[in-house]
N, C-alpha and C positions, 0 to 999 in steps of 0.2 A: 538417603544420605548423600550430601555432596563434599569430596573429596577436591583439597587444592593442591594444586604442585609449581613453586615458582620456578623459572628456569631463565638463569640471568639477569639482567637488571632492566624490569620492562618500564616501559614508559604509560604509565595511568592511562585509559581508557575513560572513565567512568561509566562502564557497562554496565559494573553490580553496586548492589545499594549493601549489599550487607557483608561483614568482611568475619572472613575465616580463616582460619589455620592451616599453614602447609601441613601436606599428610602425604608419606610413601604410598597410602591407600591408591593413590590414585591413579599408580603407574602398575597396578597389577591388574588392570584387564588389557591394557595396550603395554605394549612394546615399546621399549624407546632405543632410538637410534641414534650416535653423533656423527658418525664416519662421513670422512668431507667435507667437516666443515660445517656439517649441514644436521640437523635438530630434524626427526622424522618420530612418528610415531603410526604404530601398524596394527592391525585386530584381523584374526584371520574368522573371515566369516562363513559360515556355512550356506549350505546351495539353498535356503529357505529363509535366511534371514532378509526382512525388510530394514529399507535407512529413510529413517524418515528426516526432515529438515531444511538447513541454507535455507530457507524463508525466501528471497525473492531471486530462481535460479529458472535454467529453462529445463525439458524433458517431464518427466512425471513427478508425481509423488513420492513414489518410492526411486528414491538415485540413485540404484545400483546401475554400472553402467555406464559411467562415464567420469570424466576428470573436471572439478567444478575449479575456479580461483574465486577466491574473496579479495576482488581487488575493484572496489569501484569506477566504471564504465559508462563513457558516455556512448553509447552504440544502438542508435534506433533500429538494430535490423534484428530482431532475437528468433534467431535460428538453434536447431537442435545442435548445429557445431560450434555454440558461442560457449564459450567458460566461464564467461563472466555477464553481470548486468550492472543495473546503476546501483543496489545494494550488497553490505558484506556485511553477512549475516552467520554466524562461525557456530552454530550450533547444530549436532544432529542427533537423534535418536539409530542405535542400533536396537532391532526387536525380533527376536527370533528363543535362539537353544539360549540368549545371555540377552538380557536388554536392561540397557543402560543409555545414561545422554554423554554427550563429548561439547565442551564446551573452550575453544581456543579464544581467547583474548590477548588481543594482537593487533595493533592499530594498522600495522602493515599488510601485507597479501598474503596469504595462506590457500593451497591447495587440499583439495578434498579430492584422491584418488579413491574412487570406488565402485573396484572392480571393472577398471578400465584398461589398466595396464595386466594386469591376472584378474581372471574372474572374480576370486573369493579375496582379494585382499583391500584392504583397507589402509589406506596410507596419508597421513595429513601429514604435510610438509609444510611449515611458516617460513615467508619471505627472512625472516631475522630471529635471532634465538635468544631473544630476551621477549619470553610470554608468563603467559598464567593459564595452565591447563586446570580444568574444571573437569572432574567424572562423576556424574547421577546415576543414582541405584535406587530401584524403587519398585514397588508392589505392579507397576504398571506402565505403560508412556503414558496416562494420563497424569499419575501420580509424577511420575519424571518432570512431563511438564510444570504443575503448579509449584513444584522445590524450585526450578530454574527460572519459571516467571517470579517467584517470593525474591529468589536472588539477584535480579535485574530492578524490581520494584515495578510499581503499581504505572500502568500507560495514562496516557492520553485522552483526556473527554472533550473530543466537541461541542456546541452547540447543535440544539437537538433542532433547529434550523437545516442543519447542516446531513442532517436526514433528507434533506428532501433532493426532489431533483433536481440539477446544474448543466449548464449547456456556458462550453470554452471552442474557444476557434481562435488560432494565431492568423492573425488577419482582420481581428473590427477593431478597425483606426480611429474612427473617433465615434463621441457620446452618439449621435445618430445611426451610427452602426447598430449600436447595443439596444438605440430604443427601438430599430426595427427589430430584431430581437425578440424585446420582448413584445411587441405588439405581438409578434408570430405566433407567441406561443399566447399569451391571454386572448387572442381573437380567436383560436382557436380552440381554446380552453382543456388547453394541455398541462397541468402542471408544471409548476417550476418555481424556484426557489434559490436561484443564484446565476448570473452571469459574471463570467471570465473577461479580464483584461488583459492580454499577452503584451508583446513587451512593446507595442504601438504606443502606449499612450504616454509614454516615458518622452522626456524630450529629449532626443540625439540617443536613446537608451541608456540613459545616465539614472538610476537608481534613485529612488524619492522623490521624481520631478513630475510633472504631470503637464502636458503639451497644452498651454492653454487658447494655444490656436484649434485644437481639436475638441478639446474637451471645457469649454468657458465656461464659467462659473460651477468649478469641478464640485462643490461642497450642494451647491443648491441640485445638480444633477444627483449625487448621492440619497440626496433626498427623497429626490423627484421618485428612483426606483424605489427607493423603500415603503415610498405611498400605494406601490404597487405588489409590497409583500418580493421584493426580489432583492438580495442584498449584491451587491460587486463586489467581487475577488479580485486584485490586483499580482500579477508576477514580481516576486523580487527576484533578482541574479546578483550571483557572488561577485563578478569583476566588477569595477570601478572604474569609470571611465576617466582615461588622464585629462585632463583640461582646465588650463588657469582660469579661476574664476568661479570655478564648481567647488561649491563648498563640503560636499562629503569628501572629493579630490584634496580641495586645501585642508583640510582637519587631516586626512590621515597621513599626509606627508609630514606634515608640522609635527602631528603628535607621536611619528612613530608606527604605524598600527599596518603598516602595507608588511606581507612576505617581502623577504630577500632573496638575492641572488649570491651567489660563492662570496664575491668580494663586498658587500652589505650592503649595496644600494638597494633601492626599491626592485625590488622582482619586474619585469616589464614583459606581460604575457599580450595576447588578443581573443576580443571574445565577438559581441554582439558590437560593439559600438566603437571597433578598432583596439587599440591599446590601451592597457588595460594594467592596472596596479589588482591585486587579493588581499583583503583583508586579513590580518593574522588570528581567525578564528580562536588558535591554541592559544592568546594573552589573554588574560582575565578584560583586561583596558581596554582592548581592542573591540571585547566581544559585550562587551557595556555600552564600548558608545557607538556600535553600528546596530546594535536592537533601539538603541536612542529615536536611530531615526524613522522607526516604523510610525511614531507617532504623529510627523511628518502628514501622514497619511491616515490614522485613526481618528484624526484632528479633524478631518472633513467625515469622518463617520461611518470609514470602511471596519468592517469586524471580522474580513478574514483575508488572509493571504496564504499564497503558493510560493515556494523557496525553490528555483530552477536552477541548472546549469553548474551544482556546487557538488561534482566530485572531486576537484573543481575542472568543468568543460573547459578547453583549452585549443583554439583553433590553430593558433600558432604561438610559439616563444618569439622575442625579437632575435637571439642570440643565432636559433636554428634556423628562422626564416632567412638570417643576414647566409649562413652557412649554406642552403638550400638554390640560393643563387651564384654563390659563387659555383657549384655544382653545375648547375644548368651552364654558365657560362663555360667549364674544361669540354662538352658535351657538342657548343656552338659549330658549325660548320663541316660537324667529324659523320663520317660513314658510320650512319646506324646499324652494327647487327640484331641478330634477335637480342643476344643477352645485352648491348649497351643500352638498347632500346626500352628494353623492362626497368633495366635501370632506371633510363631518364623518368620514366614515368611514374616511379617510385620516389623521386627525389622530395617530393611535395607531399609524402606520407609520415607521419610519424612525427609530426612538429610538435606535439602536446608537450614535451620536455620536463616531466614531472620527477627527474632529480638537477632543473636549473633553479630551484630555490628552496629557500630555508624558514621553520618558524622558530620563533624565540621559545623555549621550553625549560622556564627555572633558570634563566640566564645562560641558556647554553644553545646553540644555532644547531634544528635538527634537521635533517634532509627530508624534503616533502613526502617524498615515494616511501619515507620510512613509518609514516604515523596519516597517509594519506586518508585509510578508510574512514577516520573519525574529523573529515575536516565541514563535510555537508553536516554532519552530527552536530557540529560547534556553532555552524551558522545558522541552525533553528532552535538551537540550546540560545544562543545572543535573542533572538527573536520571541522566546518562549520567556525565556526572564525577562525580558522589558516589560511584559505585557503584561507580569506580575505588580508593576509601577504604575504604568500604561491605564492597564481594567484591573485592578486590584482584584475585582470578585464578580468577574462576568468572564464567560469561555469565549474566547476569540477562536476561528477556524485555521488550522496553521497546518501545512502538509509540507512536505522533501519530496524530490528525487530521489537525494543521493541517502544513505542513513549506513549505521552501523547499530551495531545490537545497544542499549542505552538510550539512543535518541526516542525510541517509543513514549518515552515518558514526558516528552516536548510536543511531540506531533504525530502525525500520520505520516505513509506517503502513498504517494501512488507509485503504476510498477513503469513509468516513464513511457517512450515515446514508443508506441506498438504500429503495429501496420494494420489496415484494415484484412484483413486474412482469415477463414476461419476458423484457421488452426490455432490463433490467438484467442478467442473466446476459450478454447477448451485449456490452453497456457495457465489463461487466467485461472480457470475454474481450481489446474494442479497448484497454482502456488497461494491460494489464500489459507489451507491450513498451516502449510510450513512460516508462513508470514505471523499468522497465530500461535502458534509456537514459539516463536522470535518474540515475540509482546506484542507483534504491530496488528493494534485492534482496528481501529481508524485506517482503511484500505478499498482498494479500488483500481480498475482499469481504465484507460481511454475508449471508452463507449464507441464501436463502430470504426475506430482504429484511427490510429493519430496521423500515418504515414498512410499513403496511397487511395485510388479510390473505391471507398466504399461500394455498398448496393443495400438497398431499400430490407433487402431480408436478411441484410445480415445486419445492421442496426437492430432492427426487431431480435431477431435471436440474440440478438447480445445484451439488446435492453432485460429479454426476459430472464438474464442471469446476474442483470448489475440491480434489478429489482433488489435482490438478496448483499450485497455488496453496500459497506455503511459509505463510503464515499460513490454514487451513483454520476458521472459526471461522462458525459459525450463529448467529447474534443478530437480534434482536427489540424491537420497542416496546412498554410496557406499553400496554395496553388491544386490545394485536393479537390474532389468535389464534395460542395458544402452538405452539411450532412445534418441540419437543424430537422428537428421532428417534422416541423409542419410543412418543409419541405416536398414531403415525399406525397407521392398519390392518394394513398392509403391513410391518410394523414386520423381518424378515429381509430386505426388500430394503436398507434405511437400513443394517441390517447388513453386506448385502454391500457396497454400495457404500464404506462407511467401512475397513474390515477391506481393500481395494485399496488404498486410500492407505497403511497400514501395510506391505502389501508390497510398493509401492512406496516405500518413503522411504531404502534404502539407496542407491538412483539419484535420488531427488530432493534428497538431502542434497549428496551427491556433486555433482551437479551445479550446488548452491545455490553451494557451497563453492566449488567451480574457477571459478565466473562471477567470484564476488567477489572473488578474489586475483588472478587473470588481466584483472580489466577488462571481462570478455565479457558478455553478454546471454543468461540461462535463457530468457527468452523472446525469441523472436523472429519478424517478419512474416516469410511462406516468401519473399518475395523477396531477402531480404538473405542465403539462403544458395542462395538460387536465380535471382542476376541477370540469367543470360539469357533467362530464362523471362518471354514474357510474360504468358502465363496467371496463374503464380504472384504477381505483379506486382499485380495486379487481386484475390486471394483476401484479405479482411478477415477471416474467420472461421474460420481455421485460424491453427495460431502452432507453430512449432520448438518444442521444451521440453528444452534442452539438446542431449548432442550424439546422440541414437540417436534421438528420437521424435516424431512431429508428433502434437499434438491436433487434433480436430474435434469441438467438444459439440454435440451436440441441443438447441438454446433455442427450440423455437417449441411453444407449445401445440398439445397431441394430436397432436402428430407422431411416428411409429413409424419414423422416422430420417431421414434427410438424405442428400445432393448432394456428394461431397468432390472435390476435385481432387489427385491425387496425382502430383507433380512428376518422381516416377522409380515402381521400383519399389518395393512397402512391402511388409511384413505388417502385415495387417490383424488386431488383437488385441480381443477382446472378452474384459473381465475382468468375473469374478462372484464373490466372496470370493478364494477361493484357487483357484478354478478359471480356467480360459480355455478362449474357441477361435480358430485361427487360419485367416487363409487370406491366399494369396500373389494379390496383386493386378499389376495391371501398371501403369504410369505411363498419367495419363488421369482421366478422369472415371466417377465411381461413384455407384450409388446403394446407400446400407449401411444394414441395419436395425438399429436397437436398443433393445431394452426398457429397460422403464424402472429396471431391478435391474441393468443393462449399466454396464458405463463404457467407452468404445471408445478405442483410440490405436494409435497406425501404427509399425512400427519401418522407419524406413529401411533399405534395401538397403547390407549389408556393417556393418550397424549391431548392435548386443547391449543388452538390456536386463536389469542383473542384479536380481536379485528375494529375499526372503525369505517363510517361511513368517508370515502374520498374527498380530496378538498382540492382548491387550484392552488396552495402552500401550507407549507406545515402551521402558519400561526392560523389556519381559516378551520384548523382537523377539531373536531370537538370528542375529546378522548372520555367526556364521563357517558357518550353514550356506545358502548361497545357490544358485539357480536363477537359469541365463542362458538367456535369451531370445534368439535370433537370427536373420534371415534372413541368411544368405552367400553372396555370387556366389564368392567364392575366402577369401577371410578378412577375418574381423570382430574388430576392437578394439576394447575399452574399459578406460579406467582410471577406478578406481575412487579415490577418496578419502575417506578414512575418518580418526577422529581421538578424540578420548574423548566428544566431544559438553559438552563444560562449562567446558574449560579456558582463557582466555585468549588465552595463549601455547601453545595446541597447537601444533607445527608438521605434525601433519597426517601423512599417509603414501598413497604412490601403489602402487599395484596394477594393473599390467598384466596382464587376460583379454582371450584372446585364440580364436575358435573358427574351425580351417582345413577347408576341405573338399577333398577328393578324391573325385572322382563323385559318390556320396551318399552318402560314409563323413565324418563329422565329428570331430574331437578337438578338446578343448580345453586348452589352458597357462596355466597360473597361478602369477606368482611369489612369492606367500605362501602357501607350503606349511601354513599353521596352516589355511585355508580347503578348507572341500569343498565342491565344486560339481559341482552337474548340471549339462544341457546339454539341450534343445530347440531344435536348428537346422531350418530351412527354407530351401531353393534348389530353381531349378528349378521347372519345372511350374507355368511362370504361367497364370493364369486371364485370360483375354481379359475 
């Protein structure tokens, strides 16, 4: 059952799709507080209960422990003392002696205390006390989840293109960058299926422009790679560059469509390309005719894009830059102490200025910082609806930064600018179920780490867990060391690891597909498919991946493998291009080795994992001839879902394989007889 309670006069979100009745219900498992001014609400939790949620935060899975804010953040450095990241994500599961979801919609900042300031308490505090509290009761957190995904509505489908692998770097300036590139990787016959354009190719960084000094004959270049089976992703960013002359400039001063400042002129921030006007995401008008201009650029035959820099990133206001100097000058000539000292060098902190302007909201001027989290949400909402004009009935690739609970249903994102570290691969690992929870199916890290520089084993270790990850994509900061597959020494293990993901992607498509139409979770923590298990309960660093396979990556330097817990029995799968080896484990604890050219994953007991031969892009994979994977105590199902991978309104088609054992004789049934498949089963003969 979900339970609504309004409180005050909130400002629409468009988070949920289906609208229901205030109910008192909803205030009888929390507390609610007004004293001060201030809208609190409390759940005193017992020493056992887990919180599961916040979709893209830092710390664990479970988030007892610490004080989280949903307040969108532009901050590459995600340390375990950050509160915040580039998403606000207002949902959490509590599960223990009482499990229920908490669901705050609130376009402003909300605090999640939990168990930070007292152990056992729980305390959500919102920036402003006009929301809409949401409480889910349900047979389970799975069952939680699919009421609260039903209530947000149905995510995001890529192109099934968009499966495959992608290699971005801020830094290749023009078309010859990119076609070294890809030469790198098709001469060395690494897969690949998409390169990035960061925000180089733009001319002076000014949005929808394409530098034809760098990049001439930008339409026949589009081409060019797609003859090569590799599409281009371009970056869009939210500022707008001021300049007479620039026609996205001249339309939105003319028409109205730029934020404001106190006194209504145009808001005057700085981003990438100097000063800088925002778009009014929150007007209907606004958000019509800046998705307009994507076509700009779909015109030459681009079919995906990245939405960057829109919480909205904000290097400086002019207001506080102008304020910031008159500072430095009372400072001029004077005997530094320690404390004038920290001053001065504080003066240049803090210029983002996100209550110096206003959006237009029903004809009424609303203060940015009050409706902030939903403003990246509005500018892939403009982007996502054009493209319904745009491609009427083809899926264009479309990702955020920034998002709030809603935007799922526009795009993906990824979890922004990460350092190469590798305590970030295991970051990633903890927040892809909470991001599935949230809706956000379409997800993904910066492969080998966006900030600072890599090293050779830890791309590999990290590739062998973005294998599993529907957006798979490597990226990079200029000035780092370049960190392109074929780069490295070792250059056929990047092969083999990459060339696993390809033959897996007819079961991670499949099972992208069924999560998102069914409501479910691709990924998920082993306890939510394993709740009496207390062991399982307690594992952060394993995750379900659908319905046949658990993952466990290798994230620690120079380690030649790891500790897993395995809930039942598995097979244990160690894939190397198009090879494997297996072996039948028993439920319990294991220690498994694997190289660094490995990618390891577990197929549950009575579980199948169907497979195809590798390809050097997803249009080259040929999916009717497949290889299942199985261990069987008596018989193993799987359906598959399959569809054309571009369409719209595909409606999809289900395939039931099925492999039955008798003694050690195995057969397999399959009701689409256009398909041929092997079979690889294993039963029996467990290994203590």
């Amino acid at each position: 059952m979900i339970f609504k309670y309004t409180y005050g006069t909130p400002i629409e979100t468009q988070a949920t799709v289906e609208k229901l009745e205030d109910s008192s219900e909803a205030l009888k498992l929390l507390n609610m507080s007004t004293a001060e001014d201030k809208i609190s609400f409390s759940y005193k939790m017992s020493a056992n209960d887990i919180v599961y949620g916040l979709g893209e935060s830092v710390r664990g899975i479970n988030k007892r422990g610490w004080s989280y804010t949903s307040f969108c953040a532009d901050d590459p450095v995600h340390t375990e003392s950050k509160n915040s990241l580039y998403g606000a994500h207002n949902f959490i599961i509590v599960s223990g002696a009482k499990t229920f979801g908490v669901f705050v919609d609130t376009p402003a900042g909300v605090t999640f205390d939990i168990g930070y300031t007292a152990l056992n308490d729980l305390v959500i505090t919102p920036q402003e006390q006009d929301l809409v509290l949401y409480v889910i009761t349900g047979d389970n957190e799975k069952d939680i989840v699919r009421q609260f995904r039903k209530m947000v509505g149905k995510g995001y489908a890529p192109p099934r293109w968009a499966f495959g692998f992608q290699q971005s770097r801020w830094g290749y300036k023009t078309a010859d960058d990119l076609r070294r590139v890809a030469k790198g990787y098709r001469d060395s016959d690494i897969p690949i299926d998409a390169i990035y354009m960061d925000i180089d190719y733009m001319t002076d960084y000014k949005d929808f422009t394409v530098d034809e000094e760098k990049f001439p004959n930008f339409k026949s270049f589009v081409a060019e790679m797609k003859e090569q089976d590799i599409k281009l992703v371009p970056i869009i960013d939210a500022g707008v560059k001021i300049e007479k002359g620039y026609d996205v400039y001249e339309e939105g001063v003319k028409n109205n469509y730029f934020c404001k400042d106190e006194n209504g002129s145009d808001f005057i921030s700085a981003v990438w390309p100097g000063l800088t006007h925002f778009p009014d995401f929150l007007k209907d008008e606004a958000r019509q005719w800046f998705g307009s201009k994507y076509k700009v650029l779909t015109d030459t035959g681009i079919e995906g894009f990245w939405n960057d820099m829109n919480e909205p990133a904000i290097f400086y206001s002019k207001n506080k830059l102008d304020k910031a100097w008159e500072r430095v000058d009372e400072y001029r000539n004077k005997n530094l102490d320690i404390n004038s000292y920290f001053e001065l060098r504080d003066v240049f902190s803090g210029l983002e200025d996100y209550k110096g302007f206003y959006h237009s909201i029903d004809g009424k001027m609303v203060r940015h910082d009050k409706v902030h989290n939903i403003y990246g949400f509005n500018m892939t909402k403009s982007a996502a609806q054009a493209f319904d004009t745009i491609a009427p009935n083809k899926r264009l690739l479309l990702f955020s930064r920034s998002s709030y609970i809603g935007m799922h249903r526009y795009g993906g994102i990824w979890t922004g600018d990460n350092q190469s570290w590798w305590s970030h691969i295991e970051l990633c690992l903890k927040q892809l179920p909470g991001l599935n929870m949230c809706g956000f199916m379409y997800i993904g890290s910066d492969i080998g780490g966006f900030g600072a520089n890599t090293t050779e084993d830890l791309v590999l270790r990290w590739l062998a867990l973005g294998v599993f990850t529907p957006l798979m994509r490597n990226h990079s900061a200029i000035g780092t060391r370049e960190q392109e597959c074929y780069l490295f020494e070792n250059k056929d293990w990047f092969k083999d690891i990459i060339s696993v993901r390809y033959k897996l992607i007819p079961y991670l498509y499949s099972e992208f597909m069924k999560a998102n139409i069914n409501n479910e979770m691709m990924f998920r923590p082993l306890a939510f498919d394993y709740p009496r298990d207390n062991m399982a309960k307690q594992v952060e660093d394993q995750l379900m991946v659908g319905d046949s396979i658990m993952i466990a990556p290798v994230y620690k330097q120079n380690a030649h493998g790891r500790y897993v817990y395995l809930p039942q029995n598995m097979l244990f799968v160690k894939m190397r291009g198009d090879s494997y080896t297996c072996e039948v484990l028993k439920k319990g604890h294991h220690y498994i080795n694997v190289e660094l050219s490995e990618v390891p994953l577990f197929i549950k007991e009575n579980g199948a994992l169907p497979m195809v031969k590798s390809a050097l892009s997803t249009e080259k994979l040929d999916c009717t001839q497949l290889e299942v994977l199985a261990l069987v105590q008596d018989s193993a199902r799987y359906v598959l879902y399959t569809d054309d991978g571009i369409s719209k309104d595909a409606k999809g088609q289900y395939t039931e394989i099925s492999v039955t054992r008798q003694s050690n004789e195995y057969s397999i049934n399959c009701d689409d007889k256009s398909l041929t498949l092997t079979v690889e089963a294993f039963g029996g003969n467990i290994i203590e």
